[in-house]
C-alpha positions in Angstrom: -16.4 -10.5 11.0 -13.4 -8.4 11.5 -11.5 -6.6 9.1 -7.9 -5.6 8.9 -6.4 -3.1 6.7 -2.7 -2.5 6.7 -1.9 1.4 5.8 1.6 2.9 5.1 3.0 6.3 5.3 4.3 7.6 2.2 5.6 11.2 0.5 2.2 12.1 -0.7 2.1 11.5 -4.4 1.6 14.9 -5.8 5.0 16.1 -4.2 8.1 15.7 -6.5 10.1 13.7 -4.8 14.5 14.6 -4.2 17.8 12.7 -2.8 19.5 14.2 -0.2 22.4 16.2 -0.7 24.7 13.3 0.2 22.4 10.6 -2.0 22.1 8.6 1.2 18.1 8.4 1.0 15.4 10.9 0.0 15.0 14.3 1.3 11.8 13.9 3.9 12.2 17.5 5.3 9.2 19.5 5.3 7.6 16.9 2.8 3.9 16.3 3.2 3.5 12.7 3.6 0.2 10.8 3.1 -1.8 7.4 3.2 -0.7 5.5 0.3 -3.3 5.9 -2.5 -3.4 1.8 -2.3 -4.0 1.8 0.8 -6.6 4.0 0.8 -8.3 2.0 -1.8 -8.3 -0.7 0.8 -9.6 1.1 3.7 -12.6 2.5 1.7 -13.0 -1.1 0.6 -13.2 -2.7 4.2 -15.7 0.7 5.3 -18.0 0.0 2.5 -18.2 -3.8 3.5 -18.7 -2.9 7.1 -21.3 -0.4 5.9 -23.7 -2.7 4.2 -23.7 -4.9 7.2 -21.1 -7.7 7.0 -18.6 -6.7 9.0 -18.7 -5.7 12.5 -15.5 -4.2 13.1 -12.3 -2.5 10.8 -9.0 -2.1 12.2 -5.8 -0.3 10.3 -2.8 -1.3 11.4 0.7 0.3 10.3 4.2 -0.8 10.6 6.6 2.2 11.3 7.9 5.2 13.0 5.8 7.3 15.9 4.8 9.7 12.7 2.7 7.2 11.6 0.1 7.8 14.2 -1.0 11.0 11.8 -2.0 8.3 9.1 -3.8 6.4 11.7 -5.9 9.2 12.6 -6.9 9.6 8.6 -7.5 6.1 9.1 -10.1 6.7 11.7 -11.5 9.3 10.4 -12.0 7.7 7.5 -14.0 5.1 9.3 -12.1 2.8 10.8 -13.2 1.7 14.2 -9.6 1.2 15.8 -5.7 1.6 14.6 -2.9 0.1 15.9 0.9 1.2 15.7 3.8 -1.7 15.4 6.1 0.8 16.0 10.1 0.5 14.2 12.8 3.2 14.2 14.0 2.6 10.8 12.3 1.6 7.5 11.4 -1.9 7.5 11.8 -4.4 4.8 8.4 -6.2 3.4 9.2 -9.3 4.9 9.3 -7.7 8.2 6.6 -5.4 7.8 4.5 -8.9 6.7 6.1 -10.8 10.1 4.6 -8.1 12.0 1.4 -8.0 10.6 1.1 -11.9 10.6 1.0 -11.6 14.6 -1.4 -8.8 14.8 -3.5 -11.0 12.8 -3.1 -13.6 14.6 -3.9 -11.6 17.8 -6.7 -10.3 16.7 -8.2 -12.9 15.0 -9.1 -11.4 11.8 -11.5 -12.9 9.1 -10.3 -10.3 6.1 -7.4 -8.6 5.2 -7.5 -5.9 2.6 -4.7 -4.5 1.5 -3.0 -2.1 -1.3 -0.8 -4.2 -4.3 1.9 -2.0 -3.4 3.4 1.6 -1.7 4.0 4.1 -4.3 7.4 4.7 -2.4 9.3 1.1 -3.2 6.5 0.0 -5.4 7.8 -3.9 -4.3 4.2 -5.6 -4.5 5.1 -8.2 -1.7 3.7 -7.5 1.9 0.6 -8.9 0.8 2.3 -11.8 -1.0 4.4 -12.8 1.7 1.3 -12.1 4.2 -0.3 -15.1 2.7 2.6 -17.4 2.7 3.1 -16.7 6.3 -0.5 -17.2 7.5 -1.1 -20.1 5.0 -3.9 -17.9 3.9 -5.2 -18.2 0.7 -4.9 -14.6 -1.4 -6.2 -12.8 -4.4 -3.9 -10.1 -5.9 -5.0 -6.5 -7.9 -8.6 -7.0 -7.2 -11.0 -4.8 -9.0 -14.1 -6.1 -7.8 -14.8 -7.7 -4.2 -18.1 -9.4 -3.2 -18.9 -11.5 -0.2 -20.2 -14.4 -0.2 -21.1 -16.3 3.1 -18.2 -17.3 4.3 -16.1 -16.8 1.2 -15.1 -13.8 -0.8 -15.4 -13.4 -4.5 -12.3 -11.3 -5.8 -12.3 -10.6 -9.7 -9.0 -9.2 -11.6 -7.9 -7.7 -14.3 -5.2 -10.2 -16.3 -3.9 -9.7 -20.0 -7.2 -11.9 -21.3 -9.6 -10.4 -19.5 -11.4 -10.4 -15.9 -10.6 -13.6 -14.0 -12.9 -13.8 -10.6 -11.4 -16.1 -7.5 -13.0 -17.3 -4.4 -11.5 -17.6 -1.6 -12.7 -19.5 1.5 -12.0 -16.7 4.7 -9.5 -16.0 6.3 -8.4 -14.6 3.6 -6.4 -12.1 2.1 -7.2 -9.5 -0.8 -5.1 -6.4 -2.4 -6.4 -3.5 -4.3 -5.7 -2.4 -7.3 -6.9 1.4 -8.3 -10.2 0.3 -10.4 -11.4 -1.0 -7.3 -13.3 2.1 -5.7 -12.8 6.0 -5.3 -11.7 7.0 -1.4 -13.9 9.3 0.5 -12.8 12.1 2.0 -12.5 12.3 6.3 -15.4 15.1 7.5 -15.1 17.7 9.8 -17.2 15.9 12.6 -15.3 12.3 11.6 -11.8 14.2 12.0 -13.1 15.4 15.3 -14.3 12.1 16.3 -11.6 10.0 15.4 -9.0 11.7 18.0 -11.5 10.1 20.6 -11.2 6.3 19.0 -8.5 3.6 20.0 -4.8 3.9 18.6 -2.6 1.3 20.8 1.1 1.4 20.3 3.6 -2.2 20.1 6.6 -2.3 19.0 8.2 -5.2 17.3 9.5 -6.8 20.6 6.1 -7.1 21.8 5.4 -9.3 18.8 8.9 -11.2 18.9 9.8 -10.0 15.8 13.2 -9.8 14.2 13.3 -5.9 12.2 16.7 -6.6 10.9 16.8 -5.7 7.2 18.6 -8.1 4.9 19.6 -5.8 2.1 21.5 -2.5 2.2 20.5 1.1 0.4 23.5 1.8 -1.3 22.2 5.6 -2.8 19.4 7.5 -4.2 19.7 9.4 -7.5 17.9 11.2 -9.8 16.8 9.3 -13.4 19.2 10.9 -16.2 18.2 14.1 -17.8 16.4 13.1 -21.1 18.4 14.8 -24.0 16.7 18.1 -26.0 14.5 16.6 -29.2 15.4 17.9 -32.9 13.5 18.8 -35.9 14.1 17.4 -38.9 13.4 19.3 -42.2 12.9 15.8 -44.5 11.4 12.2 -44.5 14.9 11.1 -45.6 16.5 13.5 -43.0 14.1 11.9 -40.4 14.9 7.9 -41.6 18.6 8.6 -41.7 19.0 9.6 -38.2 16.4 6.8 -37.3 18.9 4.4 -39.0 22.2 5.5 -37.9 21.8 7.3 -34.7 19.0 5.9 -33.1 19.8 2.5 -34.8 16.2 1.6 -33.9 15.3 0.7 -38.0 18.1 -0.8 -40.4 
């Protein structure tokens, strides 16, 4: 069986993230980017299943610049057996991102994709989505448990009730919510090793697919400053203000 785990690269998450001077996009000079955390999740997922025997091979695949290579090599590292780069010089919409990955897949013939729900830089929650819908694949979202079965895969979730569990005849497709596992960290030795493994490059032509995005970023801002709190000295102080300033009682 052969796994493939779609990775992006993101401003890591402990930076605090600023717009450019202009508010054209955000300020990715000298910013430590990172694997997004989801994606992690899914990598360490797809290594663990390859671990205890029922997979033979995991592959990471990423959709982006040249840079992205650095995030393959974590990949790899991290115990993927090959990457590969579907290389684009601007930032790609999900529905391009999911085109692209629709052909590797195909290409590959993969069994299992795994995932993350989301990037922590859009936060759209749709590649995988829109993954399914293109491979006619059927899909289990937010998973927090994965088990599998033969040749189906047991996916339970978290909903508002509960813990609902799927199963899903493979090829299939699965994406991780955080509950799901805890990422290793890459060794010394594995770091070493993976500069050794496979990373091929493509770019979108090779896969005849269209990058062009359909919607336009218009500007990147800063939330509003939340205004200073007050003390109040009184219960009756406290409902007054509640009542005619806040208007949140009447």
């Amino acid at each position: 069986m052969k796994i493939l785990v779609p990775l992006k690269r993101v401003v890591d998450y402990n930076v605090k993230v600023r717009p450019l001077a202009d508010s054209s996009n955000v300020d990715l000079n000298n910013v430590k980017m990172s694997v997004n955390p989801f994606c992690e999740i899914a990598l360490e997922e797809a290594v663990r299943i390859k671990e205890a025997g029922n997979a033979e091979e995991v592959i990471a695949v990423s959709v982006g610049k040249t840079d992205s290579q650095e995030q393959l090599r974590t990949a790899l590292a991290l115990g993927a057996d090959r990457a590969i780069l579907v290389e684009s010089e601007s930032l790609l919409e999900p529905l391009a991102i999911s085109k692209a990955l629709s052909k590797v897949v195909e290409k590959e013939s993969i069994d299992l994709i795994i995932l993350g729900k989301q990037a922590i830089d859009g936060d759209n929650n749709q590649t995988g989505q829109m993954l399914g819908a293109l491979l006619d694949y059927p899909q289990a979202t937010n998973a927090s448990e994965v088990v599998l079965d033969g040749s189906h895969v047991n996916v339970t979730r978290e909903i508002d009730g509960g813990l609902q569990t799927l199963r899903l005849k493979m090829p299939a497709i699965v994406t991780t919510d955080l509950r799901l596992n805890e990422p290793r960290y890459a060794s010394l030795p594995n770091i070493m090793k993976a500069k050794k493994k496979e990373l091929a490059v493509m770019s979108l032509a090779d896969l005849g697919v269209d990058g062009t995005n359909r919607t336009e970023l218009i500007s990147v801002e800063l939330p509003p400053s939340r205004a200073a709190g007050i003390i109040v000295e009184t219960v009756d102080e406290l409902v007054d203000k509640l009542k005619n300033e806040a208007k949140v009682i009447s």
